[in-house]
C-alpha positions in Angstrom: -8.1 -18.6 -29.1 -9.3 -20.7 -32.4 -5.7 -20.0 -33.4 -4.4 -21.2 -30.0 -6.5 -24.2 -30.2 -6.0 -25.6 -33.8 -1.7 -25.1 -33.7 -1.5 -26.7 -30.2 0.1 -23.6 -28.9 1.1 -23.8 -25.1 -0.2 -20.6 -23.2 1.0 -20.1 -19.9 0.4 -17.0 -17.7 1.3 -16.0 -14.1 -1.0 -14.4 -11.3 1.6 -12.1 -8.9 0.1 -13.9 -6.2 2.0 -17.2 -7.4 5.1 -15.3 -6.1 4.4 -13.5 -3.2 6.3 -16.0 -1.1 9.2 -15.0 -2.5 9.1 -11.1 -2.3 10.9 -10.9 0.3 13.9 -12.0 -0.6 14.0 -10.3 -3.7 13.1 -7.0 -2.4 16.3 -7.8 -0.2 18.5 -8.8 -3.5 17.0 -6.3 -5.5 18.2 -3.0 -3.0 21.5 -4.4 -3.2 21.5 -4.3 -6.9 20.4 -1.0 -7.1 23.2 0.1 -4.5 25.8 -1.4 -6.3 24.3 0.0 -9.8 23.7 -3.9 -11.5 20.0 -2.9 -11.3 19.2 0.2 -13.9 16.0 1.1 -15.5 15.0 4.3 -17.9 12.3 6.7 -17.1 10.3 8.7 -19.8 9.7 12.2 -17.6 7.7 14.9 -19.1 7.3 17.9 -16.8 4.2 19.9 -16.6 0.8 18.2 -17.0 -0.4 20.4 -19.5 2.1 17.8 -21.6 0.4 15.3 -19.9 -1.7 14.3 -23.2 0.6 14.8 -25.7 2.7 12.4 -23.2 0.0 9.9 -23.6 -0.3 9.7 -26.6 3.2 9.5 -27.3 2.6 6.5 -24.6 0.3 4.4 -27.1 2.2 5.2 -30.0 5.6 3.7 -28.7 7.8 7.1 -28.5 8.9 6.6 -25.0 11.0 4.2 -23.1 10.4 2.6 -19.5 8.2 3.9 -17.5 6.4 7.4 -18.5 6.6 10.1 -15.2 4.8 12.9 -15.6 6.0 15.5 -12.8 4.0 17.7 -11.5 6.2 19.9 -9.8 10.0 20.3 -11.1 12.5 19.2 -8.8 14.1 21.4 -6.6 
């Protein structure tokens, strides 16, 4: 904060709440893009949770991309 303070940096956050209002309407956009493939994101899945940890830590180290999924039960 000192830092903040003495170079007159501008901090600005968001609360989730300041957009609620508009939810709907992106939940509505946001299903189209992910039908029509514009939308794409990358999951990090491990199977097993005995890998669980090693997932983890892997996790706060930076080794994985997106979101980490550990899954339970392989897909069948």
């Amino acid at each position: 904060m000192r830092d903040i303070q003495q170079k007159s940096i501008t901090v600005r956050g968001f609360m989730n709440v300041e957009f609620i209002a508009q939810q709907p309407n992106f939940l509505k956009a946001a299903a189209g893009w992910i039908a029509d493939g514009t939308l794409k994101w990358r999951e990090d899945i491990v199977d097993a949770l005995q890998n669980a940890p090693a997932a983890f830590i892997g996790l706060l180290e930076g080794r994985n991309f997106g979101k980490l999924v550990v899954r339970i039960s392989p897909e069948r």
